[in-house]
C-alpha positions in Angstrom: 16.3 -19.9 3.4 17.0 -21.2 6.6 20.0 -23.4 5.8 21.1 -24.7 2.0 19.4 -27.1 -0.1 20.7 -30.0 -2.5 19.7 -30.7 -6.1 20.4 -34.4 -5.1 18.3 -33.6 -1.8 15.4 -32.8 -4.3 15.8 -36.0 -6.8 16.4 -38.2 -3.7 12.9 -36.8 -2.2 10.8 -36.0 -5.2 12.6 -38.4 -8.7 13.7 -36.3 -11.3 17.1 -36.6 -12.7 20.2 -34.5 -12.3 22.5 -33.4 -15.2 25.8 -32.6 -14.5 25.7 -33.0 -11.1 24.6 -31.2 -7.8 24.6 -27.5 -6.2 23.4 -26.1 -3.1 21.9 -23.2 -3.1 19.9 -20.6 -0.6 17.8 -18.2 -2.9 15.5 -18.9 -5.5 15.0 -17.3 -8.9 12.0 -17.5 -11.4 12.1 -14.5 -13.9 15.4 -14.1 -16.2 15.1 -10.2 -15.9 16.4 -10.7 -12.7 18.7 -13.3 -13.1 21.1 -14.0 -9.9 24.5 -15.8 -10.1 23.9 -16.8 -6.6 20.6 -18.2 -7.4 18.4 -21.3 -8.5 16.8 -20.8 -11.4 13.3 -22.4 -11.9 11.8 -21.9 -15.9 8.4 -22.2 -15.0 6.0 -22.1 -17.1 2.2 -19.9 -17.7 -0.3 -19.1 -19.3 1.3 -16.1 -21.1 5.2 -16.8 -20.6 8.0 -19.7 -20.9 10.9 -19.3 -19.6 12.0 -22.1 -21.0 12.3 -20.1 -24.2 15.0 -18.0 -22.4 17.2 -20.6 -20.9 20.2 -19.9 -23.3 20.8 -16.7 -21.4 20.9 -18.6 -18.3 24.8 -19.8 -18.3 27.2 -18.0 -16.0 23.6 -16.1 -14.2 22.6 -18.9 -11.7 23.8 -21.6 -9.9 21.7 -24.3 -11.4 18.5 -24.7 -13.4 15.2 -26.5 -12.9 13.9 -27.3 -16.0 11.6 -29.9 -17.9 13.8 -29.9 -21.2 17.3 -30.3 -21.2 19.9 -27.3 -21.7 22.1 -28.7 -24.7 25.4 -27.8 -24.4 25.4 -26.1 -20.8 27.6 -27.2 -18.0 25.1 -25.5 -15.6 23.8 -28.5 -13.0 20.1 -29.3 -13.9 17.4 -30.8 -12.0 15.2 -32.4 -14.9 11.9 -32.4 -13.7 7.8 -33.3 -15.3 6.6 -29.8 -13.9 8.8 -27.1 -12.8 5.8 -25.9 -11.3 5.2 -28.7 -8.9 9.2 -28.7 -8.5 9.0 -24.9 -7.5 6.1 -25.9 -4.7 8.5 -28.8 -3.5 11.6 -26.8 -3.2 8.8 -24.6 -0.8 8.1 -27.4 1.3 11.8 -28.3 2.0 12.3 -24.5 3.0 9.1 -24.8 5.1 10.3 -28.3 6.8 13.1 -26.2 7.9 10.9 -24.1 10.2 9.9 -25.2 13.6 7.7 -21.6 14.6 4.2 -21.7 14.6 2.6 -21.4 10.8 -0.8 -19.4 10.2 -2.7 -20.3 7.0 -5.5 -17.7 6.1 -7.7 -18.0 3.0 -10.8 -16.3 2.2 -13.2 -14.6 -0.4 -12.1 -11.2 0.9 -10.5 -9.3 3.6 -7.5 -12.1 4.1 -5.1 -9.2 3.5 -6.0 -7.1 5.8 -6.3 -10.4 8.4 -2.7 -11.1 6.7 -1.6 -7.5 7.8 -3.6 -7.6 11.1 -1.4 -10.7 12.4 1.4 -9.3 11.4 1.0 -6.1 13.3 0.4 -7.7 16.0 3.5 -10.6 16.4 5.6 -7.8 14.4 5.5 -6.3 18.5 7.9 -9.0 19.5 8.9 -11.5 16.7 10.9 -11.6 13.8 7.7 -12.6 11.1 7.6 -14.1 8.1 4.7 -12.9 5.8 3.4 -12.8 2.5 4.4 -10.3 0.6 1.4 -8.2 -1.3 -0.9 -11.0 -2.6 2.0 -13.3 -3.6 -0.6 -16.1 -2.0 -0.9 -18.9 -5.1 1.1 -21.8 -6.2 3.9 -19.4 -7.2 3.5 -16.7 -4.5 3.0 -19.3 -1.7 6.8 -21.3 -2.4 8.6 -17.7 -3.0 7.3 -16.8 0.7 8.3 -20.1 2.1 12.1 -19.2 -0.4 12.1 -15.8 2.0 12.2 -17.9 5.5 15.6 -17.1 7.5 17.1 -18.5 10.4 15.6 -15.1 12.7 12.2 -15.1 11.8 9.9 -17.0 14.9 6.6 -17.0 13.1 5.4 -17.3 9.4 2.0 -16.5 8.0 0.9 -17.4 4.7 -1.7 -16.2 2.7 -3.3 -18.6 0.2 -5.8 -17.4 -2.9 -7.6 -19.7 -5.2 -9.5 -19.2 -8.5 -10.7 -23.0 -8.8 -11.0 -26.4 -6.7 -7.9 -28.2 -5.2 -5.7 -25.0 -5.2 -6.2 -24.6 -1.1 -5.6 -28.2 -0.5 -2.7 -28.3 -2.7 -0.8 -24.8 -1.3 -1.8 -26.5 2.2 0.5 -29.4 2.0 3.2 -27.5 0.8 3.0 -24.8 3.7 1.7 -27.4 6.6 0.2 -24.2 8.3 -0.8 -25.3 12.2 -3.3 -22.6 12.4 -6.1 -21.8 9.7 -9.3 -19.7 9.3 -11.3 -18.8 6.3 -12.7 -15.5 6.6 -15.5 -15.3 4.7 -17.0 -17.1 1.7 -18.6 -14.8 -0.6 -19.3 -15.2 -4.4 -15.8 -14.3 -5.9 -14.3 -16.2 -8.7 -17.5 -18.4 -9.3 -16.4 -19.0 -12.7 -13.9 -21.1 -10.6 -15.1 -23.0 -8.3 -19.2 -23.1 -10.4 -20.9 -22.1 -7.3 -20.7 -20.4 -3.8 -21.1 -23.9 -2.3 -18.3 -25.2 -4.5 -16.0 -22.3 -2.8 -16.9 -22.9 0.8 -15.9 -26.9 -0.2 -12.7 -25.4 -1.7 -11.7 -22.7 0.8 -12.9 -25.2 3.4 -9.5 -27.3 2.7 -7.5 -25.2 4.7 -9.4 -26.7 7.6 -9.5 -30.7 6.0 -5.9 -30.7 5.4 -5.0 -29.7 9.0 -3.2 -32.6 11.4 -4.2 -33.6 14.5 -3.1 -30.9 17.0 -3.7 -28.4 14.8 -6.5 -25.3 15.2 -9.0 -24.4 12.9 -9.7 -20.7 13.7 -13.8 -20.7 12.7 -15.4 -18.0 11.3 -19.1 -18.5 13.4 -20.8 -15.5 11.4 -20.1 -17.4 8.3 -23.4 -18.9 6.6 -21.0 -22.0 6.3 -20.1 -22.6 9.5 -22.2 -25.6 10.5 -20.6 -27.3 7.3 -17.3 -26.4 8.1 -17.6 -28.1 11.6 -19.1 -31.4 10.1 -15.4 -31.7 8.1 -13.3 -31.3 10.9 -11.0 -33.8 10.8 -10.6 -36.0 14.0 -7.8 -34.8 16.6 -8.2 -30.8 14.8 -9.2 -28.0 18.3 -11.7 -25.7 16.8 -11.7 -22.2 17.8 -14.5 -19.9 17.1 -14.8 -16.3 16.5 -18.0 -14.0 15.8 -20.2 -11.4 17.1 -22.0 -14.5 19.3 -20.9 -14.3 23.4 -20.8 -17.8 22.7 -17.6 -17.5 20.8 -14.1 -17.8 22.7 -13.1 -14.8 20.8 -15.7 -12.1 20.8 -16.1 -8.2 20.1 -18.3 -6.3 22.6 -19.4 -2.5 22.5 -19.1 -1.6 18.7 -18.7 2.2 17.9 -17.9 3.8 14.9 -16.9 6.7 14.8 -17.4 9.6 12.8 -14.5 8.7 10.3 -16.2 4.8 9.8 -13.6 3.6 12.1 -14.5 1.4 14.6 -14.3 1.0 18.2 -14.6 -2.3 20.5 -13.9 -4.9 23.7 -11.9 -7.6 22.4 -12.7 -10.4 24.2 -11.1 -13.8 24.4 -11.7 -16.3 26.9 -13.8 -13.8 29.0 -10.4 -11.2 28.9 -11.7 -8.2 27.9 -9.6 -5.2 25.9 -9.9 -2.4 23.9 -9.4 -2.2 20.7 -9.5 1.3 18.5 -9.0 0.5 15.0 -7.4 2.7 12.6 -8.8 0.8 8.8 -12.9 1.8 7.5 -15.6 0.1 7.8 -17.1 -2.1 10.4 -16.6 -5.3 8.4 -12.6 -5.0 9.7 -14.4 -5.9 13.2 -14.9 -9.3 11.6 -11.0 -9.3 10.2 -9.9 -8.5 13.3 -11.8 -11.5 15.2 -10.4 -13.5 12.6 -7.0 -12.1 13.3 -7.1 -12.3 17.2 -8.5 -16.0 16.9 -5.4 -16.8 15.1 -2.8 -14.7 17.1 -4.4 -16.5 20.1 -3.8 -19.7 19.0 -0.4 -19.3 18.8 -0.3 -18.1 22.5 0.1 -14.4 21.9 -1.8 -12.5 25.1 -4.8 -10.7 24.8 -3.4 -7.7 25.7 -0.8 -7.9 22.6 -3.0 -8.5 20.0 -5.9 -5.7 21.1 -2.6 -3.2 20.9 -1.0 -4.9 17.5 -4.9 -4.4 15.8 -5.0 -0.8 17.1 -1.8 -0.2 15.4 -2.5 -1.4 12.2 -2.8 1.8 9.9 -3.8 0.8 6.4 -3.5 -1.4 3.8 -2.5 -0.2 0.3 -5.9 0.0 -1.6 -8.2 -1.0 0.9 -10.8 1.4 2.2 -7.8 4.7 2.4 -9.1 8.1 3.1 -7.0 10.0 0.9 -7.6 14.1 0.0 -8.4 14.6 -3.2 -8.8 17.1 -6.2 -10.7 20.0 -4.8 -11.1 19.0 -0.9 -12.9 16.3 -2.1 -12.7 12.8 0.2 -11.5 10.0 -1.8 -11.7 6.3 -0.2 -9.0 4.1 -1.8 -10.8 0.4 -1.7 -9.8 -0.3 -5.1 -8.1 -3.2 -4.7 -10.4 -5.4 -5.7 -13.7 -6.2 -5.6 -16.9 -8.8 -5.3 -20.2 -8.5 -3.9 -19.6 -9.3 -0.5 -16.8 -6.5 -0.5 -18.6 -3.7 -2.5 -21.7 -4.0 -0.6 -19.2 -3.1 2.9 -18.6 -0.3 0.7 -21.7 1.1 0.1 -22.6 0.5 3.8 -19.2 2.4 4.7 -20.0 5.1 2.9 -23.3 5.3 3.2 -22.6 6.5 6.8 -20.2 9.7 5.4 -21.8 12.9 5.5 -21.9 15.0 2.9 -22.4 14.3 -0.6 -22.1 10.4 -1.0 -20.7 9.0 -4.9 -19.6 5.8 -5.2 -17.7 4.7 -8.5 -17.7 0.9 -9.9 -15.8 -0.9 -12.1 -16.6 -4.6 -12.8 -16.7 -7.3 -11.0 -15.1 -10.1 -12.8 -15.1 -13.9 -12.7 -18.7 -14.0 -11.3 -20.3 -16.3 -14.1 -24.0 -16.5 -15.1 -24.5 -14.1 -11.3 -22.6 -11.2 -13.0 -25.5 -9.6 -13.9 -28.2 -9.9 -11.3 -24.7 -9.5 -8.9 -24.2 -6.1 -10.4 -27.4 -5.0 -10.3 -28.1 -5.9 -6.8 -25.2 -3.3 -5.9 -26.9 -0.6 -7.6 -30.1 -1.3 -5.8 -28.2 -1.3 -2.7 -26.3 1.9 -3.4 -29.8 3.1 -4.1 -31.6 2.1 -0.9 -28.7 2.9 1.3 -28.9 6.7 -0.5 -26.0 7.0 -2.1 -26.3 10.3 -4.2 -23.9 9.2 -7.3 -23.0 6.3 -9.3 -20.5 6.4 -11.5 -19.4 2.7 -13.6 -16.9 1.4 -15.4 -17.6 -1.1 -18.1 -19.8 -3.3 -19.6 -21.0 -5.5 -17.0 -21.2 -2.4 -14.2 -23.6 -1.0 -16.6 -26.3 -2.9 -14.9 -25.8 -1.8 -11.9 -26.3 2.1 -13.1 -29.3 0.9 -14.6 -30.8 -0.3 -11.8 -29.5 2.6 -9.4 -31.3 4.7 -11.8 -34.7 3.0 -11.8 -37.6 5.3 -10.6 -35.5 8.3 -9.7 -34.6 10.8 -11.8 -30.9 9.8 -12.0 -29.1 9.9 -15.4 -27.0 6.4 -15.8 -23.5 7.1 -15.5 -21.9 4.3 -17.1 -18.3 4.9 -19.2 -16.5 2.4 -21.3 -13.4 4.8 -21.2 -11.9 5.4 -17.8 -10.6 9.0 -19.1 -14.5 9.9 -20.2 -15.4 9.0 -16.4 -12.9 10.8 -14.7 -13.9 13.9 -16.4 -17.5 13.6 -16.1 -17.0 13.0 -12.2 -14.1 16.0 -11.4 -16.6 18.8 -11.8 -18.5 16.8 -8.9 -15.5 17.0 -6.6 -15.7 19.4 -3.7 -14.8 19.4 0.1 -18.4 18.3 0.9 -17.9 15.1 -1.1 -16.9 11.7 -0.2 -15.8 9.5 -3.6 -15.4 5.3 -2.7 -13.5 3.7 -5.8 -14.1 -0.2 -6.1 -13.5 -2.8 -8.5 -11.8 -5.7 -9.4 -8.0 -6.0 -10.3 -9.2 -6.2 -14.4 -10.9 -2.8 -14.2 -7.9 -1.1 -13.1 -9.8 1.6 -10.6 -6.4 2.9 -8.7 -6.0 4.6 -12.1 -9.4 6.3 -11.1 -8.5 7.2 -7.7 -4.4 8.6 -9.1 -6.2 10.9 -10.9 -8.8 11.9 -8.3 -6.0 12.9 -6.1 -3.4 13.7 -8.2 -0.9 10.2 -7.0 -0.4 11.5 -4.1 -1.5 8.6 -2.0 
């Protein structure tokens, strides 16, 4: 934190009631395995956990509690609160009213790590930055990032996720970013938000909660841009970013090269430089707009942000080239995974020579689309002649199915990861490229640790 906060400074701002009395305090504490005497601790409460149910180990391990029940017969200072959930998001927003840098908000249905990690390559150059750490980017992630600002750091940038409507809106007002862009809207967690029009309306909050002054960074490529201009709140600069000459933040000259890296001209406001980046596939060109849009917003020169992209090596389990078992070329995008993001896998790999086999696990929280969804990336895979698929459960099972149709392809669907990484080692070879993809549930890393022995 950058300087101390009160419990009284919390019941006078937010209600609430204090038992025995106030603390000040500069770090924040949720889980009791990691209890620190130097520490608030907020019992915060899930769908699978209560910490509440642990708060009698809590005396002499933290400075003060936030609780919703009282702690009988502790002298520990407690802020009594309705929700220590929406108390954990307000102790965030003091921390973040603290901060007077400029604050970058990116949401998105994918890629808005590697945007995350793209900005912070490039003000990492010459600023102290604050940055999400991994995908800590929902209402708990979102406050402990805000808990992590110090008195050095110049710039923050926050990464905000949502399964279901409101959750942008709400993480908005406690970050206050100045500076937003969605990346992309894609069907990912439709089970959420009940259709792809319900997230561009949900992601879309980023932008509608912004203050005049503030820049919206606008994906132009996006099929939702138009709607995202049309709620644009009054006194909100719009920046836009896309393939178009007619954005203010353009790429000229694509090349990839024979790795699947690509090559461009960044240009911004008719200042052209190059940019070599170092991740796969040519949908990072895209993330990269996104991330120079937003970098020059904040007044970082052009010249900056083309070398801060170019530096940018990798991000853990996101299209990695990685040696595997027996020369073999394993691609590490198994981070996670929807349709939008497997089918920039298939066209990634789809460009390796060599024998091509991509391996799918599910792609969860699409709804009623899971089907067709999954079948439409084995017709892809199919068309875009890729040699193997390999799947991973039940609802990837329709996307061997359709890979298979009218080819003589054996379906290759496991239920067991074990059975599937046996049947595809004896495939592995240095003429090979494997691309591992799913979502978080299927747990593909597992695929790709034992692909190249863990050693990533």
């Amino acid at each position: 934190m950058i300087a101390p906060i009160s419990l009284q400074q919390l019941l006078q701002r937010f209600g609430g009631e204090l038992i025995n009395g106030s603390v000040s305090f500069t770090a924040v504490c949720t889980d009791t395995r990691k209890l620190d005497p130097g520490a608030l601790f907020v019992a915060l409460r899930g769908e699978t956990f209560d910490a509440h149910d642990f708060l009698a180990d809590i005396d002499g391990n933290a400075l003060g509690v936030v609780t919703e029940k009282v702690i009988e017969g502790s002298s520990l200072p407690q802020w009594l609160v309705a929700d220590t959930t929406i108390a954990l998001g307000q102790i965030g927003r003091l921390c973040r009213e603290q901060f007077n840098g400029p604050v970058i908000g990116i949401t998105g249905s994918c890629g808005k790590t590697t945007v995350k990690e793209m900005l912070a390559s490039i003000f990492g150059q010459n600023h102290r930055v604050c940055v999400t750490r991994g995908n800590l980017n929902n209402h708990f992630g979102v406050p402990m990032t805000l808990f992590s600002l110090a008195p050095e750091h110049q710039v923050l940038i926050v990464e905000m996720g949502a399964s279901g409507p409101n959750e942008i809106g709400y993480l908005c007002g406690i970050a206050r970013p100045g500076i937003t862009a969605v990346n992309n809207v894609m069907p990912a967690h439709v089970e959420g938000f009940g259709s792809v029009d319900g997230i561009a309306t949900a992601k879309g909050q980023i932008y509608t909660s912004l203050e005049p002054g503030a820049i919206a960074v606008l994906n132009a490529d996006d099929n939702y841009a138009d709607y995202w201009r049309g709620e644009m709140p009054e006194g909100v600069r719009t920046l836009e970013v896309g393939l178009g000459h007619q954005c203010a933040v353009h790429a000229d000259n694509i090349v990839i090269d024979a790795l699947g890296c690509a090559s461009f001209d960044l240009v911004v406001e008719g200042v052209s430089h190059p940019v070599q980046l170092q991740l796969l596939g040519e949908h990072n060109v895209h993330n990269a707009l996104v991330a120079a849009g937003c970098a020059y917003a904040a007044g970082m020169p052009v010249a900056e942000i083309a070398t801060g992209l170019s530096a940018l090596s990798g991000v853990g389990g996101r299209m990695q080239s990685v040696i595997g078992k027996r020369g073999a070329t394993v691609i590490d995008d198994s981070y996670n995974a929807n349709p939008g993001s497997v089918s920039a896998a298939i066209e990634l790999l789809a460009q390796r020579d060599g024998k091509k086999i991509l391996v799918l696990g599910d792609m969860a929280e699409l709804g009623p689309e899971a089907d067709k969804a999954h079948r439409d990336m084995g017709r892809l895979a199919r068309e875009r002649g890729i040699d193997q698929l390999f799947t991973l459960g039940t609802l990837s099972a329709a996307a061997s199915i359709e890979f298979a149709a009218g080819r003589q392809h054996v379906q290759k669907n496991f239920s067991e990861r074990e059975a599937l990484i046996q049947a595809l080692a004896p495939e592995l070879d240095g003429n090979t490229t494997v691309l591992v993809k799913g979502s978080r549930s299927a747990r593909m890393e597992l695929v790709v640790q034992a692909l190249t022995n863990g050693n990533q």
